[in-house]
PyMOL Python script that loads the backbone (N, CA, C, O; Angstrom):
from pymol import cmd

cmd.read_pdbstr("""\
ATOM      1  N   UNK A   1    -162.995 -64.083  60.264  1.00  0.00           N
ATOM      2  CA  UNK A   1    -163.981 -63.031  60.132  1.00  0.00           C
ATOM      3  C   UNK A   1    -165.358 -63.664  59.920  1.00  0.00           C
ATOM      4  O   UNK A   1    -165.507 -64.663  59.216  1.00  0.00           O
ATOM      5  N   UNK A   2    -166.569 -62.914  60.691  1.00  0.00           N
ATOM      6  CA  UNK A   2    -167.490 -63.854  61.115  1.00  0.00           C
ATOM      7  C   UNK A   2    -168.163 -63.188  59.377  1.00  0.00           C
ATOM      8  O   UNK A   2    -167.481 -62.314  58.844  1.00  0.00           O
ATOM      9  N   UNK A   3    -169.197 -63.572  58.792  1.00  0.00           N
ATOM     10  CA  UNK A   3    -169.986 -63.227  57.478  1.00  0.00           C
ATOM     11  C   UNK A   3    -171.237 -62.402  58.037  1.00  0.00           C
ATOM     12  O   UNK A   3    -172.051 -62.716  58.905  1.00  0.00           O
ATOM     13  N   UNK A   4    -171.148 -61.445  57.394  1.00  0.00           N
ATOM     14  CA  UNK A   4    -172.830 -60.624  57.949  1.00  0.00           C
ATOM     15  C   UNK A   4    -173.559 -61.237  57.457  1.00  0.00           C
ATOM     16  O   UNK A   4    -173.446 -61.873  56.409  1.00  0.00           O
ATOM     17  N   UNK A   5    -174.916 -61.078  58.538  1.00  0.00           N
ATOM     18  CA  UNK A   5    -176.079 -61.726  57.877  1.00  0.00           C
ATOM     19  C   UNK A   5    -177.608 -60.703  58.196  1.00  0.00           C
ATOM     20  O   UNK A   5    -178.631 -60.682  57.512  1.00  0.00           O
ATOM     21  N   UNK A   6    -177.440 -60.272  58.898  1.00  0.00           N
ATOM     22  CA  UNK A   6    -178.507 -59.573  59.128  1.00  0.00           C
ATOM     23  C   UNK A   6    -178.049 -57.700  58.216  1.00  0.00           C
ATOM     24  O   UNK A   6    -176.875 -57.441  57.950  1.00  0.00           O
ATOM     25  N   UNK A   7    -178.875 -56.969  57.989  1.00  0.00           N
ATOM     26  CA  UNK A   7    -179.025 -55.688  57.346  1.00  0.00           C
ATOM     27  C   UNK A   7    -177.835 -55.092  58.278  1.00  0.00           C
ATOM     28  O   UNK A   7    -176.732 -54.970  57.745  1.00  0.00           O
ATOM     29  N   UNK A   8    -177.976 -54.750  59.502  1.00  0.00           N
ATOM     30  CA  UNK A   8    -177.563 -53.635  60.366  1.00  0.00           C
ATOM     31  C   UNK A   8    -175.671 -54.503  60.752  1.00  0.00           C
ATOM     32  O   UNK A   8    -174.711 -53.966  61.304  1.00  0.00           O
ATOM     33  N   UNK A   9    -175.766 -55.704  60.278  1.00  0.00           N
ATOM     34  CA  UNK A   9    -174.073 -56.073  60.130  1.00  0.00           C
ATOM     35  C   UNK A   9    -173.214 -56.030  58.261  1.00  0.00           C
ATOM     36  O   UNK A   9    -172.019 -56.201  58.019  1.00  0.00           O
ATOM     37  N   UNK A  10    -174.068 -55.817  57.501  1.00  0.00           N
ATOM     38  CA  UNK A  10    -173.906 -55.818  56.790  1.00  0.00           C
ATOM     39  C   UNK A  10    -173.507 -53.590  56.624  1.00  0.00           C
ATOM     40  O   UNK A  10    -172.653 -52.788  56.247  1.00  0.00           O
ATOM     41  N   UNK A  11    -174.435 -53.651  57.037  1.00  0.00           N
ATOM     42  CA  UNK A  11    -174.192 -52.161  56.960  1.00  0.00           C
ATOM     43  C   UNK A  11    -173.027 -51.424  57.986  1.00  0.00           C
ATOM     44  O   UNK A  11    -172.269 -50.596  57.481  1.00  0.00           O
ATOM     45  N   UNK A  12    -172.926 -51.716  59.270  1.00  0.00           N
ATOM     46  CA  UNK A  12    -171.580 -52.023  59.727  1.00  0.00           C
ATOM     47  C   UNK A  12    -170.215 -52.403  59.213  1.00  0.00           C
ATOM     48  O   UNK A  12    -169.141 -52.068  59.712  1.00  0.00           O
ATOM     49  N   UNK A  13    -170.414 -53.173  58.113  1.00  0.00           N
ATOM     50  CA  UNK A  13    -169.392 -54.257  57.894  1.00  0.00           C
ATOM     51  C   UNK A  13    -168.484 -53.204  56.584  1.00  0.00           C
ATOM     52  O   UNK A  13    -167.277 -53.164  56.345  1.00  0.00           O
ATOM     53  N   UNK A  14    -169.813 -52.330  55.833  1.00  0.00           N
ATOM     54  CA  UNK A  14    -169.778 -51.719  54.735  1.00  0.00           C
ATOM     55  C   UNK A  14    -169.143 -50.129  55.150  1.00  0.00           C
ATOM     56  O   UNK A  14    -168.634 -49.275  54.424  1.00  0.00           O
ATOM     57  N   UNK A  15    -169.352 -50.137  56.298  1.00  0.00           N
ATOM     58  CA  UNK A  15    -169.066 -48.079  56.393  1.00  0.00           C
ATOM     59  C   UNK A  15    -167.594 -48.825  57.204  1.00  0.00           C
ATOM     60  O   UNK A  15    -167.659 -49.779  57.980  1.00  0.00           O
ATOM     61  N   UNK A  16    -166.424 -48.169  56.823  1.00  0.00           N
ATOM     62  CA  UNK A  16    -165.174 -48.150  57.863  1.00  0.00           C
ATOM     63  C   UNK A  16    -165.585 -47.664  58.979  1.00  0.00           C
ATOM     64  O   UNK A  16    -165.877 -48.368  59.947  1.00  0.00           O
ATOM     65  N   UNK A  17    -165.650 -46.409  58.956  1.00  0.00           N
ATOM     66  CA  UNK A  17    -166.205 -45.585  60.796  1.00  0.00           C
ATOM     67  C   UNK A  17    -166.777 -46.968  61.380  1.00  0.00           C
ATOM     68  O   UNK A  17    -166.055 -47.681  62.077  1.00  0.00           O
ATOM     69  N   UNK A  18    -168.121 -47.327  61.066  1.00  0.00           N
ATOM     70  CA  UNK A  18    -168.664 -48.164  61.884  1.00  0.00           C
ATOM     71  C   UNK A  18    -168.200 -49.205  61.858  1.00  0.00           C
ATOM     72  O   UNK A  18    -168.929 -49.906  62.560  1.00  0.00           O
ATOM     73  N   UNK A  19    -167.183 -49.946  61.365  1.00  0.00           N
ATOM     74  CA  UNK A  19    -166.947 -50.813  61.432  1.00  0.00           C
ATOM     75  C   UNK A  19    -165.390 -50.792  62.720  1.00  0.00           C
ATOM     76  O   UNK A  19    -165.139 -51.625  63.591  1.00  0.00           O
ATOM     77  N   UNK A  20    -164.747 -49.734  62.417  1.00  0.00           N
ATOM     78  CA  UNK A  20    -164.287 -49.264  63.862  1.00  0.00           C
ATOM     79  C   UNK A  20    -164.969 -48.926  65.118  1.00  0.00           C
ATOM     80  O   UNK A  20    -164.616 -49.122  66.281  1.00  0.00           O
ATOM     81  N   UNK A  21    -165.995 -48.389  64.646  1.00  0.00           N
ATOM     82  CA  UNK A  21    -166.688 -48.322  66.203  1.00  0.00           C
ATOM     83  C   UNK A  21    -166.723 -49.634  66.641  1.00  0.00           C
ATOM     84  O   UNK A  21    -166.320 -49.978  67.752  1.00  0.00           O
ATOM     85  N   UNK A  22    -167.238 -50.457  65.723  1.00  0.00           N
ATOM     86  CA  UNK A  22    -168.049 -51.975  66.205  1.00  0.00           C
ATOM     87  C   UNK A  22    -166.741 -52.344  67.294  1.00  0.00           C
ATOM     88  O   UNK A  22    -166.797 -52.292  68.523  1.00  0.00           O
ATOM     89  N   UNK A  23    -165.564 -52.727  66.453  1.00  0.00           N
ATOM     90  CA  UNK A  23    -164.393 -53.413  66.944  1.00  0.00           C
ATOM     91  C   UNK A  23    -164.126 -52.490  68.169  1.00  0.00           C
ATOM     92  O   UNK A  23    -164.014 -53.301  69.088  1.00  0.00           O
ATOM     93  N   UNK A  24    -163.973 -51.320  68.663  1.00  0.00           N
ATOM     94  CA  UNK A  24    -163.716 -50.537  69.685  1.00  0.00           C
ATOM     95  C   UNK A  24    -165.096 -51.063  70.719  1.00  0.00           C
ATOM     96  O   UNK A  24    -164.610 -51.525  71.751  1.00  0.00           O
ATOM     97  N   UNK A  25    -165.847 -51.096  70.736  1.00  0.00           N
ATOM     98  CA  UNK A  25    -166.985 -51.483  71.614  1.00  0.00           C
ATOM     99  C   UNK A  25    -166.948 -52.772  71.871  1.00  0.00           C
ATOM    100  O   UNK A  25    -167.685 -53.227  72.745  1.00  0.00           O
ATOM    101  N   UNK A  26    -166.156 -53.520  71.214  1.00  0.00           N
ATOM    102  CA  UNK A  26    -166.473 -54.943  71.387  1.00  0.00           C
ATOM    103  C   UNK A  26    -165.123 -55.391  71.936  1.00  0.00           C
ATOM    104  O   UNK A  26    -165.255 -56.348  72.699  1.00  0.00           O
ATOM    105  N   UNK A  27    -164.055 -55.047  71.799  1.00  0.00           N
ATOM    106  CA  UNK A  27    -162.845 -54.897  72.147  1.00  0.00           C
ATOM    107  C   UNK A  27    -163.102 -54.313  74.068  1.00  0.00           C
ATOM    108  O   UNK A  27    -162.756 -55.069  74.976  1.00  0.00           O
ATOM    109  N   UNK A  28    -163.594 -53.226  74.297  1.00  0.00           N
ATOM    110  CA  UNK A  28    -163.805 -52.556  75.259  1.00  0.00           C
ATOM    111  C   UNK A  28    -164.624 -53.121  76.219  1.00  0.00           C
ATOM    112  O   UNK A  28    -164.431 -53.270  77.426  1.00  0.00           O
ATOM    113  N   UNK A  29    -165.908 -53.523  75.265  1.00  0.00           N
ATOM    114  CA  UNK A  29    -166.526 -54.863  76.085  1.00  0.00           C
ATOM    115  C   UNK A  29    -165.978 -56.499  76.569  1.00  0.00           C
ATOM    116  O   UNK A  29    -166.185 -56.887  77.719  1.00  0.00           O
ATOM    117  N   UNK A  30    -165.541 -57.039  75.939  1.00  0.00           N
ATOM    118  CA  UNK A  30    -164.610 -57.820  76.173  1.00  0.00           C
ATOM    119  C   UNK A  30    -163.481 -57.496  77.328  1.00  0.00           C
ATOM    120  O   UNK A  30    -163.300 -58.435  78.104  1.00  0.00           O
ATOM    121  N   UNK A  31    -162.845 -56.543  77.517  1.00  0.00           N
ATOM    122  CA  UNK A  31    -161.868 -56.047  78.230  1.00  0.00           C
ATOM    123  C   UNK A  31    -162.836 -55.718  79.936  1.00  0.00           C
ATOM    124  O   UNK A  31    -162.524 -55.988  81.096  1.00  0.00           O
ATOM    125  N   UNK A  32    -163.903 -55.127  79.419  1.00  0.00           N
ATOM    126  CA  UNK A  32    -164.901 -54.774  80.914  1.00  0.00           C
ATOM    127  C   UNK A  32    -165.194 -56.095  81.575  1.00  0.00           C
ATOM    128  O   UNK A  32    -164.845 -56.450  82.701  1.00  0.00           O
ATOM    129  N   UNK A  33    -165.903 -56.769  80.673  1.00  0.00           N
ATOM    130  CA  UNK A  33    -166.436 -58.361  81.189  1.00  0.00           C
ATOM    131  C   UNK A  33    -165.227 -59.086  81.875  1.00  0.00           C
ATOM    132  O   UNK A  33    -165.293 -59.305  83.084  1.00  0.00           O
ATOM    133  N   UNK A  34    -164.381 -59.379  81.321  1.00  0.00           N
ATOM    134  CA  UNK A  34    -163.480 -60.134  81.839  1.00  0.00           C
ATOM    135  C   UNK A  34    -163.010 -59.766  83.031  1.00  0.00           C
ATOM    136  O   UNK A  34    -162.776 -60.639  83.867  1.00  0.00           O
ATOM    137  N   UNK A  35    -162.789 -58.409  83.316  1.00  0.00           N
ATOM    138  CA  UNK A  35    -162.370 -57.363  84.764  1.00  0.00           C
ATOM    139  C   UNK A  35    -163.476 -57.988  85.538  1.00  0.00           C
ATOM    140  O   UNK A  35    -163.353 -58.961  86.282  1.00  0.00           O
ATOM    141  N   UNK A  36    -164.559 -57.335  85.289  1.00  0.00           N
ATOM    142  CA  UNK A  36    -166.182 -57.807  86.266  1.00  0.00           C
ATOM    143  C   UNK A  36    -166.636 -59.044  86.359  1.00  0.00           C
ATOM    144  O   UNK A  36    -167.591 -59.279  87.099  1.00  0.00           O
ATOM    145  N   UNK A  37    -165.889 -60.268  85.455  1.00  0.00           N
ATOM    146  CA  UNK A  37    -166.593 -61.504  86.267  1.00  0.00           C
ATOM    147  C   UNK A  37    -165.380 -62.051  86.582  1.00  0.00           C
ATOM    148  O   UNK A  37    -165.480 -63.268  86.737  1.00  0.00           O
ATOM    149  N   UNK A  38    -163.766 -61.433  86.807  1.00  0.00           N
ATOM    150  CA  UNK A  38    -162.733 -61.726  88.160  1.00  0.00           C
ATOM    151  C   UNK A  38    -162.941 -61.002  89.308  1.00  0.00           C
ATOM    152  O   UNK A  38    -162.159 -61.033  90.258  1.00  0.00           O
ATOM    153  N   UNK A  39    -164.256 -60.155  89.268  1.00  0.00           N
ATOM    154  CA  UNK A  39    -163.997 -59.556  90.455  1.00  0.00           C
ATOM    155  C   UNK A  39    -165.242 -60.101  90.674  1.00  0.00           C
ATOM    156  O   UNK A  39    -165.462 -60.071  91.885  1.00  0.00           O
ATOM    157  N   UNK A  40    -166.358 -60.689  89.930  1.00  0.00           N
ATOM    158  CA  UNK A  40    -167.588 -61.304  90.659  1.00  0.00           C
ATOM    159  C   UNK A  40    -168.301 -61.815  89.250  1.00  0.00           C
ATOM    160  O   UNK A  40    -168.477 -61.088  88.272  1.00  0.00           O
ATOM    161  N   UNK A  41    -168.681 -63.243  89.345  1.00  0.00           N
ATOM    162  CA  UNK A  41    -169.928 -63.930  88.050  1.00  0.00           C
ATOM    163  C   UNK A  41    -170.796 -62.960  87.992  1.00  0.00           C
ATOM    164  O   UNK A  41    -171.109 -62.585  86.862  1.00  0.00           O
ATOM    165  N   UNK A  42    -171.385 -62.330  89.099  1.00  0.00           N
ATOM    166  CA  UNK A  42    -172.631 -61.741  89.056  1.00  0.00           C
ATOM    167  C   UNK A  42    -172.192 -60.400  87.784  1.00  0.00           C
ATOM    168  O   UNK A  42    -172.607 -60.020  86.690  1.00  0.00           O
ATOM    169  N   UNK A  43    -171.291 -60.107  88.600  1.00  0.00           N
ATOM    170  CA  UNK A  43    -171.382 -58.691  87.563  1.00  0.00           C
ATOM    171  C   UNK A  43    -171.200 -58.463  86.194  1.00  0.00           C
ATOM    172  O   UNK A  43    -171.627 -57.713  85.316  1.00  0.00           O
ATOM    173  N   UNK A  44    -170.237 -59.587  86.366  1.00  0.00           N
ATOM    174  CA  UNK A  44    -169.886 -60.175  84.859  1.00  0.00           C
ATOM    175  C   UNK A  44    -171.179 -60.248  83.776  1.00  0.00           C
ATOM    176  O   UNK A  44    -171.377 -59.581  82.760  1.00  0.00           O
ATOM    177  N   UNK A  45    -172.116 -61.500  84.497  1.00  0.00           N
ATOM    178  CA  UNK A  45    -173.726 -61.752  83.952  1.00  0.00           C
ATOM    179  C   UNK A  45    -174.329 -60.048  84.365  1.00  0.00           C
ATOM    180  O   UNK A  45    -174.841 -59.777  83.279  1.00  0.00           O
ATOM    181  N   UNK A  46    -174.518 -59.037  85.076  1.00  0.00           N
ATOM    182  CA  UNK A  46    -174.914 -57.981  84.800  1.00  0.00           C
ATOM    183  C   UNK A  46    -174.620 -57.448  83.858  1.00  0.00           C
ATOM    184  O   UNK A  46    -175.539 -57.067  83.133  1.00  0.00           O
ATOM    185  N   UNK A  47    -173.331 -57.205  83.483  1.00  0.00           N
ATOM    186  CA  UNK A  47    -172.335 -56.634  81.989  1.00  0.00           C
ATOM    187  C   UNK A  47    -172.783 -57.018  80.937  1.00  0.00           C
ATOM    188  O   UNK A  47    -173.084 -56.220  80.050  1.00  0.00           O
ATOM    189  N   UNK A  48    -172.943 -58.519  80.794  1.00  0.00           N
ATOM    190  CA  UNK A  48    -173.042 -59.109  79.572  1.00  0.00           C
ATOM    191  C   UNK A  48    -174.190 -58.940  78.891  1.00  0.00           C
ATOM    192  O   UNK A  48    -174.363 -58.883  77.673  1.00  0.00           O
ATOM    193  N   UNK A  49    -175.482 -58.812  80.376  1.00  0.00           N
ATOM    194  CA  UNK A  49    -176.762 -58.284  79.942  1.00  0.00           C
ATOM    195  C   UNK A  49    -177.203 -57.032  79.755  1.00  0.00           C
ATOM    196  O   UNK A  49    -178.346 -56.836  79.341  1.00  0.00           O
ATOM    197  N   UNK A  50    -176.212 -55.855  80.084  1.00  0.00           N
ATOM    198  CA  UNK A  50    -176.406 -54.682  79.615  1.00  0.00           C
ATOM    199  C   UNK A  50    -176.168 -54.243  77.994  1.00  0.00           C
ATOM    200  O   UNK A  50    -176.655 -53.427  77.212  1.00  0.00           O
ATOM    201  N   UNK A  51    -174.866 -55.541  77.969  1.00  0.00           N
ATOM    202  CA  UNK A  51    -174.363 -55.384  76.096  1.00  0.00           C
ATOM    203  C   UNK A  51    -175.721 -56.151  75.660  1.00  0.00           C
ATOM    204  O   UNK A  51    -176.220 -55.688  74.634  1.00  0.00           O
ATOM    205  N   UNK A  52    -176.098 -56.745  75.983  1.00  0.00           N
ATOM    206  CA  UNK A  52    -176.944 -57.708  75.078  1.00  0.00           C
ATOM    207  C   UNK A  52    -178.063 -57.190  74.981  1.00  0.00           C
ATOM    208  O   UNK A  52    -178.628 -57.760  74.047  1.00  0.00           O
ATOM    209  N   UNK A  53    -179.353 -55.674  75.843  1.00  0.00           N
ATOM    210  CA  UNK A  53    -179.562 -55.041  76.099  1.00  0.00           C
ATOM    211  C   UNK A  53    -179.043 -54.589  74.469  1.00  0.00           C
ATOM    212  O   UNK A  53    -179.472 -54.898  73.358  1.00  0.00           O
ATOM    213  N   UNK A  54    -177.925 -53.720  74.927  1.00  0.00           N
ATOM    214  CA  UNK A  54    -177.693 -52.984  73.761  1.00  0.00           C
ATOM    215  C   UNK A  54    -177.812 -53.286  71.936  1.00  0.00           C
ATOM    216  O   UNK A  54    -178.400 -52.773  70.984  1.00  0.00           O
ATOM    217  N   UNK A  55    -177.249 -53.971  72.079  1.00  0.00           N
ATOM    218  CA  UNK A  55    -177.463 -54.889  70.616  1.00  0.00           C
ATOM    219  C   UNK A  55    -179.062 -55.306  70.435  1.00  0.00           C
ATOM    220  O   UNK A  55    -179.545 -54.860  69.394  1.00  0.00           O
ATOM    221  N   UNK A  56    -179.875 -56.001  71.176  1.00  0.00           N
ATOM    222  CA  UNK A  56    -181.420 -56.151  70.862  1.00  0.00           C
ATOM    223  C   UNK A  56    -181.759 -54.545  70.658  1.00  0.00           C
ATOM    224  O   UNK A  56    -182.500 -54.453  69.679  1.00  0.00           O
ATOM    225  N   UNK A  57    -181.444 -53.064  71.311  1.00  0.00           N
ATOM    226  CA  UNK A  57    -182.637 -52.186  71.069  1.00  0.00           C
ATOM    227  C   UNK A  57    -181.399 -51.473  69.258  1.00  0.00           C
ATOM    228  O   UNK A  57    -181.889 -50.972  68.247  1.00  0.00           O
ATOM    229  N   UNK A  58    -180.471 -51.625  69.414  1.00  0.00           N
ATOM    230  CA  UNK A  58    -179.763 -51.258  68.166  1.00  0.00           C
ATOM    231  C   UNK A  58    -180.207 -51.810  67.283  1.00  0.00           C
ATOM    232  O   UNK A  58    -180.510 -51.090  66.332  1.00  0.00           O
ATOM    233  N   UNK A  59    -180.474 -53.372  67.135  1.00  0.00           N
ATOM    234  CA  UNK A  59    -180.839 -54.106  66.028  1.00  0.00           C
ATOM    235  C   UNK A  59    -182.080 -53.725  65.733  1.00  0.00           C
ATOM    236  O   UNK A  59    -182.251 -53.089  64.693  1.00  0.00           O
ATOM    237  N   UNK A  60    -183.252 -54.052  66.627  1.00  0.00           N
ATOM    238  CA  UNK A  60    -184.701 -53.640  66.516  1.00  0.00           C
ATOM    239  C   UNK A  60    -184.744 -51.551  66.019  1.00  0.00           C
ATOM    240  O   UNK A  60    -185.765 -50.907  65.780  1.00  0.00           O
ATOM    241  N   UNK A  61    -183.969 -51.267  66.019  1.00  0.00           N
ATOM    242  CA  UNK A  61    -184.169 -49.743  65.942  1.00  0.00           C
ATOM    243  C   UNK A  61    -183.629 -49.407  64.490  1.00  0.00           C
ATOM    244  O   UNK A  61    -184.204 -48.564  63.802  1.00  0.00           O
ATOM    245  N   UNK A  62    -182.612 -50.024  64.085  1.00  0.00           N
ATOM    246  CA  UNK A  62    -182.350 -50.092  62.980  1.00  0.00           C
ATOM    247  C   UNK A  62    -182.997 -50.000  61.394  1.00  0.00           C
ATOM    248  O   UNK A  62    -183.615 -51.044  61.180  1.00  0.00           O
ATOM    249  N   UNK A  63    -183.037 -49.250  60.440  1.00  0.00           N
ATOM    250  CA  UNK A  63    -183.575 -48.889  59.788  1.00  0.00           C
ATOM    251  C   UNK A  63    -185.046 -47.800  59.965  1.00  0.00           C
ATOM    252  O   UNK A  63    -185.681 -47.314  59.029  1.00  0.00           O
ATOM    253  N   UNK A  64    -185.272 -47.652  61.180  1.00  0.00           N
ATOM    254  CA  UNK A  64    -186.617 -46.862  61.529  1.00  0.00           C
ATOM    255  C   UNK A  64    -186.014 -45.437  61.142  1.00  0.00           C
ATOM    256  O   UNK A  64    -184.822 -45.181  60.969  1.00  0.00           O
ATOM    257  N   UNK A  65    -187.326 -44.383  61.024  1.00  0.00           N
ATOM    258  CA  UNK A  65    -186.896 -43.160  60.714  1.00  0.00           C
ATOM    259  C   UNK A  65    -186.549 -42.444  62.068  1.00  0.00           C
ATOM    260  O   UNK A  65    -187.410 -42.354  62.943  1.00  0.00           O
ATOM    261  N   UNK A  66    -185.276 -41.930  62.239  1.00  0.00           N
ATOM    262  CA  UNK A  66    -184.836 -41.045  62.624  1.00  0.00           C
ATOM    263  C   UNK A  66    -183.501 -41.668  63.640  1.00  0.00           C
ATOM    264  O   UNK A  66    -182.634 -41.097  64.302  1.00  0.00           O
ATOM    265  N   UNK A  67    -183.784 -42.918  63.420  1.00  0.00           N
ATOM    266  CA  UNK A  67    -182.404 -43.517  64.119  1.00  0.00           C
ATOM    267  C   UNK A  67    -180.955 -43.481  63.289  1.00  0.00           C
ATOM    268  O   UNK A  67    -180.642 -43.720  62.123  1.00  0.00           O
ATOM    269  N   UNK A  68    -180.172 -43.024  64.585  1.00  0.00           N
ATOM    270  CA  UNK A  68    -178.962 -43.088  64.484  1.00  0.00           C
ATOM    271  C   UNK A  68    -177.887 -43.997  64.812  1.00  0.00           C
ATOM    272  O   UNK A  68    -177.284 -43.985  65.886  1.00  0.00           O
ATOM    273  N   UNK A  69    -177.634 -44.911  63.698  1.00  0.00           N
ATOM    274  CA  UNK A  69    -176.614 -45.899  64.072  1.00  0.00           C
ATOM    275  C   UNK A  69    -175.300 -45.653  64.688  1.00  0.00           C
ATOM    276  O   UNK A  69    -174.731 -46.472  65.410  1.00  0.00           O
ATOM    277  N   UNK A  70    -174.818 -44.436  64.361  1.00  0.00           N
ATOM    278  CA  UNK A  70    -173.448 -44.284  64.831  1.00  0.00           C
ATOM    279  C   UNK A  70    -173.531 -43.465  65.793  1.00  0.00           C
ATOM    280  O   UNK A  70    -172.665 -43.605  66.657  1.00  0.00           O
ATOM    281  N   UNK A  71    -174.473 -42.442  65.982  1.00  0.00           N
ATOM    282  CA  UNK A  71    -174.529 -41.978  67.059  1.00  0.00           C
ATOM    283  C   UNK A  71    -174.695 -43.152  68.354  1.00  0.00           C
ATOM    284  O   UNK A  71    -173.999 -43.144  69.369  1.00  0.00           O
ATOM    285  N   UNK A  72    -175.509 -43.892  68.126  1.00  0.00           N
ATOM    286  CA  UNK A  72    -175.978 -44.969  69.259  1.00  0.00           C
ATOM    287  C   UNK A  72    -174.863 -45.413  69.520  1.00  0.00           C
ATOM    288  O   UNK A  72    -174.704 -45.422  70.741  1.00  0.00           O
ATOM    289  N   UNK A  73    -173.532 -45.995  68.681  1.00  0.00           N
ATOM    290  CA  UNK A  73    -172.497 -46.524  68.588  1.00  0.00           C
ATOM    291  C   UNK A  73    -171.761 -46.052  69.530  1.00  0.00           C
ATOM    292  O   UNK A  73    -171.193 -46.819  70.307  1.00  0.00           O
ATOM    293  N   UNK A  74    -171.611 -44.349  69.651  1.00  0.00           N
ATOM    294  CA  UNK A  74    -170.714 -43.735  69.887  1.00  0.00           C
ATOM    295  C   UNK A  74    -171.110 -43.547  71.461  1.00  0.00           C
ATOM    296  O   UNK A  74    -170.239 -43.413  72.321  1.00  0.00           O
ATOM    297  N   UNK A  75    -172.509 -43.549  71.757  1.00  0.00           N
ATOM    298  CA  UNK A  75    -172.786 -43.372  73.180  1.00  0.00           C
ATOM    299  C   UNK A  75    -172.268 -44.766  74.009  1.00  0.00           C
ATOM    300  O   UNK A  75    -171.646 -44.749  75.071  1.00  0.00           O
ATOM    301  N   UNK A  76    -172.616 -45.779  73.376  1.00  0.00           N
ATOM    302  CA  UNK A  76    -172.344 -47.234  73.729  1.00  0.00           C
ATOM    303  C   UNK A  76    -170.941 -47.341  74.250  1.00  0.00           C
ATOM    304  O   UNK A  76    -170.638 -47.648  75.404  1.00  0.00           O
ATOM    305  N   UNK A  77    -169.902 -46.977  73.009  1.00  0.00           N
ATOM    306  CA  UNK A  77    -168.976 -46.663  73.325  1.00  0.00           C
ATOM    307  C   UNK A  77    -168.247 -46.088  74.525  1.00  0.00           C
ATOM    308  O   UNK A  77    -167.459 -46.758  75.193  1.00  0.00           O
ATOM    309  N   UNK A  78    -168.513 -44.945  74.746  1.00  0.00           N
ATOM    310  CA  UNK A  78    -168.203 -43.778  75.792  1.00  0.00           C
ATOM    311  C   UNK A  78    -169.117 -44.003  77.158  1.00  0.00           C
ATOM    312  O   UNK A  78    -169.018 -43.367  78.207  1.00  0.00           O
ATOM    313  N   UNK A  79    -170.019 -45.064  76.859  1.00  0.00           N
ATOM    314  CA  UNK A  79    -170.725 -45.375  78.067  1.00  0.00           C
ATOM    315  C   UNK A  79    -169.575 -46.587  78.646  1.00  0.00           C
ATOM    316  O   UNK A  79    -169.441 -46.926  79.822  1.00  0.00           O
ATOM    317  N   UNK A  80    -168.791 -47.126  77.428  1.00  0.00           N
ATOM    318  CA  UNK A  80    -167.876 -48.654  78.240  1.00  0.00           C
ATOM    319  C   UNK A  80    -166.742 -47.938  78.536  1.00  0.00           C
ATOM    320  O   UNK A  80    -166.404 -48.098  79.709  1.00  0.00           O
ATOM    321  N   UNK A  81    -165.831 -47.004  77.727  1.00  0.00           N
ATOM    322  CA  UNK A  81    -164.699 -45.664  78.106  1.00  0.00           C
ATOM    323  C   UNK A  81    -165.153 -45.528  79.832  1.00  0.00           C
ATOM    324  O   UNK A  81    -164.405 -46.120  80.609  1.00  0.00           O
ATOM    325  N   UNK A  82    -166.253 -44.829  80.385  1.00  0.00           N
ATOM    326  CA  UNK A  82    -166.476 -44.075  81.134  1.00  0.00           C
ATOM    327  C   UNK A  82    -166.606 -45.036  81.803  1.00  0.00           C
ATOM    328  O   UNK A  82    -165.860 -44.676  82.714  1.00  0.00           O
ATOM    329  N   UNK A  83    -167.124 -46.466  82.258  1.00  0.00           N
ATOM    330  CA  UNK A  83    -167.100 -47.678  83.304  1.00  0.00           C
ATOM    331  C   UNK A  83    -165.650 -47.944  83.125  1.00  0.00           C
ATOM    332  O   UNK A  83    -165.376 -48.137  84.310  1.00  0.00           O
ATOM    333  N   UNK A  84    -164.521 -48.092  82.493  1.00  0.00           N
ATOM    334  CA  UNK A  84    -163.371 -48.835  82.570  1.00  0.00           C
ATOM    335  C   UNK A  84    -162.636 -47.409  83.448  1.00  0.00           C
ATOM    336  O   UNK A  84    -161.919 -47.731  84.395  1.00  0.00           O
ATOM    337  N   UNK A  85    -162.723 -46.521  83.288  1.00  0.00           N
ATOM    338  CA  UNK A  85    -162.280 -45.227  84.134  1.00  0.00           C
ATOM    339  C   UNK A  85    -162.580 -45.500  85.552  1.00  0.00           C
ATOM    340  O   UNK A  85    -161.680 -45.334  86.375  1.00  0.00           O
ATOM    341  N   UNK A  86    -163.686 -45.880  85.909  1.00  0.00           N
ATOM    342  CA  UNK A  86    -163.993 -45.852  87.206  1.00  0.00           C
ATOM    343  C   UNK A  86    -163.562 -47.531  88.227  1.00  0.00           C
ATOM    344  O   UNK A  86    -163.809 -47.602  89.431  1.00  0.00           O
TER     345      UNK A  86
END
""", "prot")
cmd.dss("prot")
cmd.show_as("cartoon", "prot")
cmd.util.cbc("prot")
cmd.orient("prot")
């Protein structure tokens, strides 16, 4: 188990829900990537930069007023659900 270090893993690390979301998104991501760079590097490196994408505007958004961590979570989520469907 990796140690939080930044606010927004620590706070993750601290709520169960989010700490299931985390593992479901990252689990899901992991599972997408690996599909998309056997079927091509490129897409794979597209994938990896859409998660990574995700995590820079989550982290930077974090603590501001009116953001929603778990909501964001949950779209993230259902955005990798809805690519492994297709």
């Amino acid at each position: 188990m990796l140690t939080a270090k930044r606010a927004i893993e620590k706070a993750i690390c601290v709520n169960p829900e989010l700490a299931n979301l985390d593992r479901e998104i990252n689990a899901l991501n992991t599972k997408a990537f690996r599909k998309a760079t056997s079927d091509s590097p490129r897409a794979g490196r597209a994938l990896q930069r859409e998660h990574d994408t995700f995590l820079a505007r989550r982290n930077a958004a974090f603590g501001r007023p009116g953001y929603d961590l778990q909501k964001a979570m949950r779209e993230r989520l259902d955005h990798l659900r809805a690519t492994e469907s297709h």
